[in-house]
gemmi code that builds the backbone of each chain (N, CA, C; Angstrom):
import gemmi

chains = {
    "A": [
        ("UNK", (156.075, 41.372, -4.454), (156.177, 42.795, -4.784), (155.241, 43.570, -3.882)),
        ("UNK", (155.875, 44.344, -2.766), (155.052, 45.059, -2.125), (153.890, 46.136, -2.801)),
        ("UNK", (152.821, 46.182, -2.476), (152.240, 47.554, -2.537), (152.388, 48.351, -1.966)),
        ("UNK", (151.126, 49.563, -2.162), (151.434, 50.674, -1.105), (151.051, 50.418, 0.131)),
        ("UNK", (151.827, 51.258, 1.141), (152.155, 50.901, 2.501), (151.786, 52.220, 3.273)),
        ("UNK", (150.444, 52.361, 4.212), (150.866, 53.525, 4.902), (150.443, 53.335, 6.136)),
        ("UNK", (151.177, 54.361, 7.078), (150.781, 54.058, 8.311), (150.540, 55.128, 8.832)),
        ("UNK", (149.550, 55.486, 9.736), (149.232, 54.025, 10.613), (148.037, 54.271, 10.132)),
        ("UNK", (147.515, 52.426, 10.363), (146.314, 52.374, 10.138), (145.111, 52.766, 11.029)),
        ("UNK", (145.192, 53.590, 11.985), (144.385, 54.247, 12.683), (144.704, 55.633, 13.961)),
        ("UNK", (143.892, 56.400, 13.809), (144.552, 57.407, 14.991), (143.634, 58.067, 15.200)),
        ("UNK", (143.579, 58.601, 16.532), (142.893, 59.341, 16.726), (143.290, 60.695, 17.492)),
        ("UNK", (142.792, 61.948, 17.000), (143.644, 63.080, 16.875), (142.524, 64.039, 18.503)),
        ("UNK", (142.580, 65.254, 18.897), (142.114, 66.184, 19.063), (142.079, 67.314, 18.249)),
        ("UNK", (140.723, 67.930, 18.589), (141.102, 69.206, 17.766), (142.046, 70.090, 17.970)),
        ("UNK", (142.216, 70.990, 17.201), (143.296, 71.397, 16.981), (144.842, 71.189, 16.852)),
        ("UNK", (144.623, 69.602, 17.094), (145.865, 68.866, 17.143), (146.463, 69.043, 15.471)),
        ("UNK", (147.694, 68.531, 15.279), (148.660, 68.536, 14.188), (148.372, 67.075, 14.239)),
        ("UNK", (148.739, 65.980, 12.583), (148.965, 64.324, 12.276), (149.759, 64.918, 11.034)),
        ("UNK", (150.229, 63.145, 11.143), (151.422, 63.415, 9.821), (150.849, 61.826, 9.700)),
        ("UNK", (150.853, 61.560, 8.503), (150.613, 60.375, 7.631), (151.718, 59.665, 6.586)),
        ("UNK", (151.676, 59.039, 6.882), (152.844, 58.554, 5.661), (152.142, 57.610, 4.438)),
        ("UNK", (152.880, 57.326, 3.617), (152.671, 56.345, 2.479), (153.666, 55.999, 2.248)),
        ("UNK", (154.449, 54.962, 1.772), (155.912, 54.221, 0.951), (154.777, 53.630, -0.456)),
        ("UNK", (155.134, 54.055, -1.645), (154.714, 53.628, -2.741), (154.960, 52.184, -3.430)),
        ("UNK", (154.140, 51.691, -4.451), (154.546, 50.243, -4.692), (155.569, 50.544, -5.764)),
        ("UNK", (156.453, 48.901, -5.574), (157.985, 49.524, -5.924), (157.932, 49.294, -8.015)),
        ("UNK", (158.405, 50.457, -8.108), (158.773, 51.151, -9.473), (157.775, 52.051, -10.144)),
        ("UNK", (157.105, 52.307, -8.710), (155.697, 53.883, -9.098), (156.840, 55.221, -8.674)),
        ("UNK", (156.669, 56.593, -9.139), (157.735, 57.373, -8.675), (156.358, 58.461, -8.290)),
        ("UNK", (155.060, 58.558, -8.317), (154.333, 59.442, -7.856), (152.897, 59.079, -7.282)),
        ("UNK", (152.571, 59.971, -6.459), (151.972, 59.680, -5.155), (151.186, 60.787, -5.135)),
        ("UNK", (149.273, 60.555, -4.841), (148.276, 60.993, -4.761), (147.594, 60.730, -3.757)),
        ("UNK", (147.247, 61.850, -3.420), (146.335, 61.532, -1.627), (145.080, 61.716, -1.632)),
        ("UNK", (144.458, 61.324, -1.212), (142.607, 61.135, -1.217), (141.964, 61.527, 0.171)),
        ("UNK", (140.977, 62.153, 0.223), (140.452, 61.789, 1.515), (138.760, 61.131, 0.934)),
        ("UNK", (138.365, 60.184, 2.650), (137.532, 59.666, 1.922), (136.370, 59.647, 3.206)),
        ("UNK", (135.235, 60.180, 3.115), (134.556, 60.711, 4.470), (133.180, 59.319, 3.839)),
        ("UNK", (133.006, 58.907, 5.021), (131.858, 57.679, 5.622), (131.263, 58.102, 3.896)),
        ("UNK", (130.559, 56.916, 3.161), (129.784, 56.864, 2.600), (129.639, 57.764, 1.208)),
        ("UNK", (131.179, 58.331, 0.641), (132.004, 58.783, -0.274), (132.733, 58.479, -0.907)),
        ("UNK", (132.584, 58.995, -1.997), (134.249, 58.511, -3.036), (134.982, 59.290, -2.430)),
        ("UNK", (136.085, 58.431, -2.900), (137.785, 59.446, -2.677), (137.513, 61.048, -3.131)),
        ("UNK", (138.154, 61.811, -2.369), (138.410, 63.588, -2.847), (139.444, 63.323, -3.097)),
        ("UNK", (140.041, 64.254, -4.301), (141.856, 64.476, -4.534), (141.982, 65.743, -3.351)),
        ("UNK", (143.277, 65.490, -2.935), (143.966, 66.546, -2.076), (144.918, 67.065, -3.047)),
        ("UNK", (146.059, 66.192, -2.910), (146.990, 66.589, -3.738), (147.850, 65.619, -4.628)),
        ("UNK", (148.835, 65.728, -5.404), (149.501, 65.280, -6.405), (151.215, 65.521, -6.573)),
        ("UNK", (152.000, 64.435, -5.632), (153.819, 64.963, -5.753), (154.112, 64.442, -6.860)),
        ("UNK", (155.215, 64.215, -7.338), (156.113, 64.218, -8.361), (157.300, 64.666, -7.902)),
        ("UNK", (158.668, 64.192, -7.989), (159.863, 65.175, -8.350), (159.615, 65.876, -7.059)),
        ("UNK", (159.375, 65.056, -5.893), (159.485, 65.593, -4.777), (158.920, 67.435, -4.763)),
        ("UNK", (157.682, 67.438, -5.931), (157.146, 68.634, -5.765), (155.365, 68.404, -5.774)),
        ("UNK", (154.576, 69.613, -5.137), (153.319, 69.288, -5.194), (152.949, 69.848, -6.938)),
        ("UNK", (152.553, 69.083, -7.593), (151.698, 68.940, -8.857), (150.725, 70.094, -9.068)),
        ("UNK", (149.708, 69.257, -8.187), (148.453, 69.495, -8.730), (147.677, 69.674, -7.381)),
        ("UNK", (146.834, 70.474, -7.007), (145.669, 70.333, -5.798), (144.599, 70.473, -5.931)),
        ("UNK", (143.761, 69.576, -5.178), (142.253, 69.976, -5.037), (141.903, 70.750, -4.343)),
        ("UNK", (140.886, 70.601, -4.015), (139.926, 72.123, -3.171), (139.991, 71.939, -1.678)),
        ("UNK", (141.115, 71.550, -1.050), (141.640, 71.634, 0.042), (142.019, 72.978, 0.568)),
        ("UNK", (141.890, 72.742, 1.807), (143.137, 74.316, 2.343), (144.402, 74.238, 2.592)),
        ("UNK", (144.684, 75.162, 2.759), (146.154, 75.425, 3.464), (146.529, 74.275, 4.217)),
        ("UNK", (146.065, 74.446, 5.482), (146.068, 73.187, 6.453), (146.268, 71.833, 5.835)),
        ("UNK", (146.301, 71.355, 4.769), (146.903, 69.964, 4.287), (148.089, 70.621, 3.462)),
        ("UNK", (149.216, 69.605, 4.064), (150.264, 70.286, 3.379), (151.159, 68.439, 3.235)),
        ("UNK", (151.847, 68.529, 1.965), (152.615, 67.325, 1.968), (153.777, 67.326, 1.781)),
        ("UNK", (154.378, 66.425, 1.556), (156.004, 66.287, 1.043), (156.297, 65.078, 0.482)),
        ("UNK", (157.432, 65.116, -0.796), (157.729, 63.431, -1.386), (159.371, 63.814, -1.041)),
        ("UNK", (159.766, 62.623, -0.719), (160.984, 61.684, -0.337), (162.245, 61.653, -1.189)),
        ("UNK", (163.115, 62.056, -1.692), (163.945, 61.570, -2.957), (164.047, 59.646, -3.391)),
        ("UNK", (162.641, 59.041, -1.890), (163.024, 58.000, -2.500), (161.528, 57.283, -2.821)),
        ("UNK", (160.859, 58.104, -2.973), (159.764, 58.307, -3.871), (158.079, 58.453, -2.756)),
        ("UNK", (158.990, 58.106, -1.376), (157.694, 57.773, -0.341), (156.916, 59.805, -0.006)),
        ("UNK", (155.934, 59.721, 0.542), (155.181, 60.186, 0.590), (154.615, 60.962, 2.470)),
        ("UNK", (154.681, 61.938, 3.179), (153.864, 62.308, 3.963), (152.516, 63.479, 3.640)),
        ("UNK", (151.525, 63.100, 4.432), (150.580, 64.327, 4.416), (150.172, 64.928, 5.715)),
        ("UNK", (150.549, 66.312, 5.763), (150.274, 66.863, 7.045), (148.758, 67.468, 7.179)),
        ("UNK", (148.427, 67.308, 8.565), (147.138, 68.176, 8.699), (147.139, 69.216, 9.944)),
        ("UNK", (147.150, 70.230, 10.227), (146.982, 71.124, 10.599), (145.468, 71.519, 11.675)),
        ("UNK", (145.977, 71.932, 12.473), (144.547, 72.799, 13.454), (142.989, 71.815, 12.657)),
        ("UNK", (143.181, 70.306, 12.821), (142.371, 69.389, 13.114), (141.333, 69.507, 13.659)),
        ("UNK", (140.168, 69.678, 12.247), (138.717, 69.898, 12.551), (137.980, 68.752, 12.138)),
        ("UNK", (136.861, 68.721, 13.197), (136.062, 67.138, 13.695), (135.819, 67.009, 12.367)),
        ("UNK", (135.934, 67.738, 11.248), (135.595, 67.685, 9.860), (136.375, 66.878, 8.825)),
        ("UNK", (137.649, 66.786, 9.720), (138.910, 66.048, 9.330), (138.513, 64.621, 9.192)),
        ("UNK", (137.953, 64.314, 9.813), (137.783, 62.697, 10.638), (137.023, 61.939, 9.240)),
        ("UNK", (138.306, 60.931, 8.729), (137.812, 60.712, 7.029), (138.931, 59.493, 7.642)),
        ("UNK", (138.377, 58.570, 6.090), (140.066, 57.733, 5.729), (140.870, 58.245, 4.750)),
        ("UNK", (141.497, 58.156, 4.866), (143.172, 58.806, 3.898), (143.853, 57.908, 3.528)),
        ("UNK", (143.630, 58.001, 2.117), (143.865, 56.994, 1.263), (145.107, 57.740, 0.221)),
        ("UNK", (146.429, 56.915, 0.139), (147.484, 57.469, -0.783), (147.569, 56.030, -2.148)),
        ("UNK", (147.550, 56.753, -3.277), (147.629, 56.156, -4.468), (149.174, 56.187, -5.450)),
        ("UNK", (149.761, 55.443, -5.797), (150.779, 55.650, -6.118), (151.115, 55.230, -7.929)),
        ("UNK", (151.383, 55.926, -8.585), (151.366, 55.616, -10.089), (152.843, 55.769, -10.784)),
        ("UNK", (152.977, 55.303, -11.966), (153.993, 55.800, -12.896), (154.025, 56.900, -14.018)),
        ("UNK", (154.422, 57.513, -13.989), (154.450, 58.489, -15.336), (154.908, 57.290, -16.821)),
        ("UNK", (155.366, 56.436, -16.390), (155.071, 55.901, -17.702), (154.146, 54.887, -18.005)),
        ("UNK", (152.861, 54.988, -16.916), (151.882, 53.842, -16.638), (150.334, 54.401, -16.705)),
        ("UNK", (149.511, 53.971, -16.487), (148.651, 54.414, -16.485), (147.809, 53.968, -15.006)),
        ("UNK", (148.145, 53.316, -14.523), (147.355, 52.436, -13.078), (147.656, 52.735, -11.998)),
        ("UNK", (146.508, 53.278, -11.225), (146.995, 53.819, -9.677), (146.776, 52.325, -8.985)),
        ("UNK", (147.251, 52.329, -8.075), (147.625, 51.319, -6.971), (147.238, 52.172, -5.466)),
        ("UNK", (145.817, 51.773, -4.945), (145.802, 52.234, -3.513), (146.278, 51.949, -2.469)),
        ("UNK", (146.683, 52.160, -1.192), (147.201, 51.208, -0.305), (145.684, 51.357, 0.841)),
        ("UNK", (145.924, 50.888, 1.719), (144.596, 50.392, 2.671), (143.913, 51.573, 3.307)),
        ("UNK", (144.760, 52.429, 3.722), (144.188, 54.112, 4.118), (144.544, 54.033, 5.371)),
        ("UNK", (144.559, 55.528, 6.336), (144.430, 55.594, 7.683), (143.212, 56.434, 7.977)),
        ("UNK", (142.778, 55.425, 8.808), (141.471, 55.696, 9.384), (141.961, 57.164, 10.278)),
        ("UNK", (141.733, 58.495, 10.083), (142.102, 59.386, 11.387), (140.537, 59.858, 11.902)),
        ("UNK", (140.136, 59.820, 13.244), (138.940, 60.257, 13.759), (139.412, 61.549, 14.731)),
        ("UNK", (138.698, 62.552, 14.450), (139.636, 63.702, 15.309), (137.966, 63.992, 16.638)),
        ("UNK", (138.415, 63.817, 17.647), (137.000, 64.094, 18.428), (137.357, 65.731, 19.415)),
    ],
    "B": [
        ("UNK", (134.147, 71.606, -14.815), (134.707, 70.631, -13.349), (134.009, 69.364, -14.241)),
        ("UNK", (135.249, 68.107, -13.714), (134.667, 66.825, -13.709), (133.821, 66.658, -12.919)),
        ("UNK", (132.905, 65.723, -13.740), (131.637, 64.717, -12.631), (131.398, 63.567, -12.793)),
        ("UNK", (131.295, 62.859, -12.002), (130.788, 61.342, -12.101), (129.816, 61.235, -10.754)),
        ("UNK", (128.535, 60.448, -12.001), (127.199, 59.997, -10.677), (127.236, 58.773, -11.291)),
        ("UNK", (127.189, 57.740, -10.171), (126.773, 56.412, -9.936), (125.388, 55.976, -9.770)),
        ("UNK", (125.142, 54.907, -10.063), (123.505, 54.808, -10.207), (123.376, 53.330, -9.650)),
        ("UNK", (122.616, 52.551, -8.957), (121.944, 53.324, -7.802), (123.246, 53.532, -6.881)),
        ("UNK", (122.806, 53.856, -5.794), (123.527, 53.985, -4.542), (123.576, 52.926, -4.377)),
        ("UNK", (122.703, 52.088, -3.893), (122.383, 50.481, -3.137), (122.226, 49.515, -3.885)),
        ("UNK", (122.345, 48.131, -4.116), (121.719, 47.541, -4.815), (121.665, 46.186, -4.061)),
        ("UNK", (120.827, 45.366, -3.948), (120.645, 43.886, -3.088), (120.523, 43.059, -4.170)),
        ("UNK", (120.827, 42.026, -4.310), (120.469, 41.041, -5.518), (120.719, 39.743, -4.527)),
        ("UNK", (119.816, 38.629, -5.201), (120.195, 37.456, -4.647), (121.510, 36.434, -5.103)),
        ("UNK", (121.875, 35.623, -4.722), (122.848, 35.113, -5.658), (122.346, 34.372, -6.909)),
        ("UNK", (123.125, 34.702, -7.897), (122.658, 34.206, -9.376), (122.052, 35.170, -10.074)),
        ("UNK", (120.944, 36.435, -9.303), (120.518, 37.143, -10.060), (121.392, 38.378, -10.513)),
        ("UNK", (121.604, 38.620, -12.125), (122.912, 39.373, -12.473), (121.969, 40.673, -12.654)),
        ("UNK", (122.899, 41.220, -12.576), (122.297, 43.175, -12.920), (123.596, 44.426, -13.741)),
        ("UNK", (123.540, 45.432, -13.493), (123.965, 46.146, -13.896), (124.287, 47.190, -13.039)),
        ("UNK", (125.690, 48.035, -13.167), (125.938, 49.436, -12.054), (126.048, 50.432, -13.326)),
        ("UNK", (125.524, 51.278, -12.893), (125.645, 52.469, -13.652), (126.287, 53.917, -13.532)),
        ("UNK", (127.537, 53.808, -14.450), (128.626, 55.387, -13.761), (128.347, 56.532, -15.096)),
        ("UNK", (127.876, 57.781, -14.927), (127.550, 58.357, -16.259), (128.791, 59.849, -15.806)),
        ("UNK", (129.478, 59.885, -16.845), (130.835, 61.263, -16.832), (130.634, 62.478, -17.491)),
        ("UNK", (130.989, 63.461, -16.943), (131.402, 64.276, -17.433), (132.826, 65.013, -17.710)),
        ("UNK", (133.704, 64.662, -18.662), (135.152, 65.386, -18.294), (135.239, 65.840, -19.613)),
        ("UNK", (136.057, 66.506, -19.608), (137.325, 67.218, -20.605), (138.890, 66.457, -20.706)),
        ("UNK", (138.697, 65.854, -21.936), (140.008, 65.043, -22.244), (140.225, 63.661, -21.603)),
        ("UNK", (139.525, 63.264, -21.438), (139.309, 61.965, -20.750), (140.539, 60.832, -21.114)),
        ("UNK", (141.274, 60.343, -20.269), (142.002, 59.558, -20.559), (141.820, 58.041, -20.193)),
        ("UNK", (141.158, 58.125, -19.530), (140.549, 56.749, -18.753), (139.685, 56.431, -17.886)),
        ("UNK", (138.915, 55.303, -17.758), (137.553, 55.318, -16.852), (138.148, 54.113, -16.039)),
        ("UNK", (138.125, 54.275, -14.450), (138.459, 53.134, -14.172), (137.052, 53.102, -13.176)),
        ("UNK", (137.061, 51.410, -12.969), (136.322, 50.705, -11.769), (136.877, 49.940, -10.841)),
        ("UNK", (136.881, 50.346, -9.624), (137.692, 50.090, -8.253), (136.470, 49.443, -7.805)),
        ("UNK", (136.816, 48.081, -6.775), (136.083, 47.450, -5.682), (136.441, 47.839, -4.385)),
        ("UNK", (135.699, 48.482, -3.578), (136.429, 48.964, -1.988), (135.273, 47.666, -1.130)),
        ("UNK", (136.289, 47.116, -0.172), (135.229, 46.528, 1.164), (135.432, 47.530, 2.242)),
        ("UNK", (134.620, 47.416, 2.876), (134.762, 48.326, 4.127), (135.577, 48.613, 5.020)),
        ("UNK", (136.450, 49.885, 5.252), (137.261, 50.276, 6.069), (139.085, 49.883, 5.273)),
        ("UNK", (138.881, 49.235, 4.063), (140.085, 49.512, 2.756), (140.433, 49.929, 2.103)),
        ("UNK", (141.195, 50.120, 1.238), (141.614, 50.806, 0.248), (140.875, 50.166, -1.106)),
        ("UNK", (140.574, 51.243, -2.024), (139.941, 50.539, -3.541), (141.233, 50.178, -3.790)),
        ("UNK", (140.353, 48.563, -4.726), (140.986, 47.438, -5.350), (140.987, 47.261, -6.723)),
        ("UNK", (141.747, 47.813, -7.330), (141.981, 47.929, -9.055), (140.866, 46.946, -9.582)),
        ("UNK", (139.832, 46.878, -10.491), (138.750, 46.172, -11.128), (140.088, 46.229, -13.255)),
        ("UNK", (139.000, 47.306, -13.505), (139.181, 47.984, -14.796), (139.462, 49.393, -14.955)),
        ("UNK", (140.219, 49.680, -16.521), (140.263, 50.584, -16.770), (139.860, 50.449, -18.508)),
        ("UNK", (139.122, 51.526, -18.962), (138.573, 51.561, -20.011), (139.038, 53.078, -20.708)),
        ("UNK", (139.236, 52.521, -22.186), (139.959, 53.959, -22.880), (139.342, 54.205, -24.054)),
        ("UNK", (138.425, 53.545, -24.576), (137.792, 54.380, -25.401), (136.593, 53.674, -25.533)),
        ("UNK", (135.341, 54.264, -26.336), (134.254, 54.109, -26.762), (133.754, 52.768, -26.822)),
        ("UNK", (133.306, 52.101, -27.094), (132.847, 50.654, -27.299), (133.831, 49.508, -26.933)),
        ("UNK", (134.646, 49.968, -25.849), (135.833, 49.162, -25.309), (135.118, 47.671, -24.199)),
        ("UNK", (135.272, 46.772, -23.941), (134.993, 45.965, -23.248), (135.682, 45.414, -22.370)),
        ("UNK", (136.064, 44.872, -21.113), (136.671, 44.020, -20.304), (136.418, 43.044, -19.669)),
        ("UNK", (136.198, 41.918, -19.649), (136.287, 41.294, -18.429), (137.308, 40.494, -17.318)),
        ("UNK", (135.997, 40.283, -16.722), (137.251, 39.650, -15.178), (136.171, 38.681, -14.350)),
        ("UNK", (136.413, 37.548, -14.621), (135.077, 36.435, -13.689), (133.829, 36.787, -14.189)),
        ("UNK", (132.993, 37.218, -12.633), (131.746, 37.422, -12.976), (131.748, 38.771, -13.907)),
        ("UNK", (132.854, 39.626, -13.670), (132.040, 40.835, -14.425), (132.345, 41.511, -15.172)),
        ("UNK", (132.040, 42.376, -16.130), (132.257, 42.757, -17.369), (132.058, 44.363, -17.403)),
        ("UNK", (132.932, 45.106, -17.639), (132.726, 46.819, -17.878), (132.635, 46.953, -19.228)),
        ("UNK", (132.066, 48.192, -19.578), (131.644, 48.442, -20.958), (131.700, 50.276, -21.098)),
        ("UNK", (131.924, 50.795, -22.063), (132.360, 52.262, -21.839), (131.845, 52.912, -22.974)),
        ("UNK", (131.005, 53.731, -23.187), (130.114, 54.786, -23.907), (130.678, 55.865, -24.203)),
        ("UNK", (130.361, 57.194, -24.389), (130.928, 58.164, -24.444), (130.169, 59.134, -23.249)),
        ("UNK", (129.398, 58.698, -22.708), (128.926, 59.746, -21.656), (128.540, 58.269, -20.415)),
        ("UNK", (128.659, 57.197, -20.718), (128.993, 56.461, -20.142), (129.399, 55.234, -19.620)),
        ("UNK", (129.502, 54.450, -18.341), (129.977, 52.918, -18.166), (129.288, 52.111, -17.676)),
        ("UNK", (129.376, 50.720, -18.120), (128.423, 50.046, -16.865), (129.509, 48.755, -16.531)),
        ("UNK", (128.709, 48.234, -15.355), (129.746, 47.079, -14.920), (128.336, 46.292, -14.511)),
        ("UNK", (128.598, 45.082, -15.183), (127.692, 44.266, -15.850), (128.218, 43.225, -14.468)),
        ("UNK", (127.082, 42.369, -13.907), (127.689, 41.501, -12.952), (126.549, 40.303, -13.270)),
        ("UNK", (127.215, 38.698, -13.484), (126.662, 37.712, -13.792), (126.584, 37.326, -12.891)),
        ("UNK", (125.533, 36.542, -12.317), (125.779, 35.722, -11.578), (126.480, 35.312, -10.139)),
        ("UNK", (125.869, 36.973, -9.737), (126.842, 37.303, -8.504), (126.772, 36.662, -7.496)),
        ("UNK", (127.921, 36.404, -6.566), (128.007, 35.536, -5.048), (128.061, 36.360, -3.875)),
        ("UNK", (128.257, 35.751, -2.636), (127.851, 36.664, -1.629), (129.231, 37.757, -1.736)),
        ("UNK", (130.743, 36.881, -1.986), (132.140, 37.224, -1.994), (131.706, 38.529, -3.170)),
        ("UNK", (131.020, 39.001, -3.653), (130.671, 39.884, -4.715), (130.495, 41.364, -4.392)),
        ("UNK", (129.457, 40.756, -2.848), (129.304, 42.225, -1.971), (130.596, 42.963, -1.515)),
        ("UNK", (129.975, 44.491, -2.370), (131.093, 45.579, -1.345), (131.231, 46.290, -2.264)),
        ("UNK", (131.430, 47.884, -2.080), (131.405, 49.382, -2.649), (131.827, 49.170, -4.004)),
        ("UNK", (131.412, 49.403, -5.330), (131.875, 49.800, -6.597), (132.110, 51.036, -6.835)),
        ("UNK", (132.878, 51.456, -6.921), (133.785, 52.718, -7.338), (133.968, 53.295, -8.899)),
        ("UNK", (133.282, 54.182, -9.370), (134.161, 54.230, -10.396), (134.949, 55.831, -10.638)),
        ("UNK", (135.868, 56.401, -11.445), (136.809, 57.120, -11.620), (137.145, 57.744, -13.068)),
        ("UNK", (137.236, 58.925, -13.410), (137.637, 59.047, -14.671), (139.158, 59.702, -14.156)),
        ("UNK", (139.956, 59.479, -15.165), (141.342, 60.288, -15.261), (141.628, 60.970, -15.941)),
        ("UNK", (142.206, 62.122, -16.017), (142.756, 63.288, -16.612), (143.606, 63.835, -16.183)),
        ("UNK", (144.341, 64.247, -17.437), (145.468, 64.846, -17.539), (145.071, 66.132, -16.928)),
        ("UNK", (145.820, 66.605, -16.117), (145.823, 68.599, -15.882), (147.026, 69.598, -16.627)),
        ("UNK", (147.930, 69.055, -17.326), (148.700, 69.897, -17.395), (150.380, 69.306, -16.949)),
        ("UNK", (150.205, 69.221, -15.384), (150.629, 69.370, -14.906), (151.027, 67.866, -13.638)),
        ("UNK", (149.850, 67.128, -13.721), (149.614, 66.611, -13.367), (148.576, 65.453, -13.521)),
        ("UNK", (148.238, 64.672, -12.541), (147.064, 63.476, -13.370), (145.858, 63.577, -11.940)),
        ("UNK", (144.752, 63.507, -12.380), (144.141, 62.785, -11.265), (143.046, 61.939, -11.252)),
        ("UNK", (142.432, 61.678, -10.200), (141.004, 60.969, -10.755), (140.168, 61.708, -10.118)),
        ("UNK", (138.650, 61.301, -10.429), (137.841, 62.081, -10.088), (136.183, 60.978, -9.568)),
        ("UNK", (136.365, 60.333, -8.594), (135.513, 59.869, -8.415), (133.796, 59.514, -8.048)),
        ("UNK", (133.150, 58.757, -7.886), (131.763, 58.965, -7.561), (131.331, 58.378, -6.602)),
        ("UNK", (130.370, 58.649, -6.058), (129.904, 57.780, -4.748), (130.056, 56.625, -4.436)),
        ("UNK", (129.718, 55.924, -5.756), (129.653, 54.498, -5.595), (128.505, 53.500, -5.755)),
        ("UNK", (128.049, 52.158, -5.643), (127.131, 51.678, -5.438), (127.611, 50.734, -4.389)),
        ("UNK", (126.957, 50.826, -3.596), (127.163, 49.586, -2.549), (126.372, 48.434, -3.212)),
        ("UNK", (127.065, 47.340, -2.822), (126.352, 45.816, -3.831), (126.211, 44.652, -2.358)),
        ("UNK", (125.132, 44.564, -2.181), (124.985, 43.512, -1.141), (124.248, 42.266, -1.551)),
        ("UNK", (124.824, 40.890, -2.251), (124.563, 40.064, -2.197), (123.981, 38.939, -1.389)),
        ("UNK", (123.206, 38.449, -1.383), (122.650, 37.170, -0.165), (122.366, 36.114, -0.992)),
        ("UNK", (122.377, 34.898, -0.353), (122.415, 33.779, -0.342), (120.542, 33.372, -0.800)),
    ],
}
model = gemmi.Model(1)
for chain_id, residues in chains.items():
    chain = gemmi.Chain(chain_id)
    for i, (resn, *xyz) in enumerate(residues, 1):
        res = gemmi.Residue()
        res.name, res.seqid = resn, gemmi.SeqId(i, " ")
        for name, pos in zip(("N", "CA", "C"), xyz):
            atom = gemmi.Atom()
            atom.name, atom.element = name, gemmi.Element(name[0])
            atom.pos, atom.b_iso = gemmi.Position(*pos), 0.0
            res.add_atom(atom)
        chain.add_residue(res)
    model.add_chain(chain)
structure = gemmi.Structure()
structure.add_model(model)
structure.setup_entities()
């Protein structure tokens, strides 16, 4: 039984550059939570899909923007990429009729 | 706003000598306390989740325990395979959505 899956596991951006991230969720989770996670930190919530809609957000900006899949997978966009960006990104995937998130490994993005 | 502080940051122990991590919460409506293991440069690794007051778990060496303002994760007899980030998390409902809300962590470095 696969877990969560995202890629890629590393990149490295410029500033002001645009990344897109993906996640594929573990199979029979239908919702998907994104984290960022900077050197020597817990996870931050970004955001929260469902029903191929955003949920819920944290104290992010504009500039992170996501989307869910009708087949339950997951992207997160980032925008005008500040050296501030440069975290791991970690997507969590759960059930509404479950209680247990499932992380997958993260993508390392370093923006120089 | 949720909070969670972890106690200590660091901790070194030798092998065999057991100790204690300390996660103390603050939320509204609390639905669950979990404890994630992260190694470096991965994704957190499901430990426990705890749902009410004087709840207990274990798993091998170690054992979580859950208060009302807070958790500990009790470690016996720890090995070197022991070392690496403890995480812990409360969950809540928003409405609308679910999330967690995590804490720094304790880094756990075991030696021989």
């Amino acid at each position: 039984d696969a877990g969560v899956t995202q890629s890629p596991t590393h990149l490295i951006k410029t500033r002001g550059q645009q990344v897109t991230l993906r996640c594929s969720p573990k199979s029979g989770h239908d919702t998907v939570s994104w984290y960022q996670q900077a050197l020597g930190q817990g996870p931050q919530f970004i955001f929260q899909y469902y029903e191929e809609e955003e949920r819920q957000r944290g104290n992010f900006p504009d500039r992170f923007s996501g989307h869910q899949f009708p087949n339950y997978s997951s992207e997160l966009n980032v925008n005008a990429l500040l050296l501030g960006d440069s975290a791991l990104y970690l997507c969590a995937s759960s059930s509404t009729t479950g209680e247990g998130y499932t992380f997958g490994s993260g993508t390392r993005l370093t923006v120089v | 706003e949720d909070q969670v502080t972890q106690s200590p940051e660091a901790l070194r122990l030798q092998e065999g000598e057991s100790s204690s991590l300390n996660c103390s919460y603050t939320v509204s409506g609390l639905r669950g306390l979990f404890w994630y293991r992260q190694d470096p440069g991965k994704g957190p690794e499901f430990l426990f989740t705890l749902y009410s007051a004087g709840e207990e778990k274990e798993k091998e060496r170690l054992k979580a325990t859950l208060t009302k303002k807070e958790s500990f994760l009790h470690i016996t007899a720890p090995k070197p395979e022991d070392s690496a980030t403890y995480l812990c998390a409360v969950h809540r409902y928003t409405g609308t959505a679910s999330k967690l809300t995590f804490g720094t962590g304790t880094r756990l470095q075991v030696t021989l």
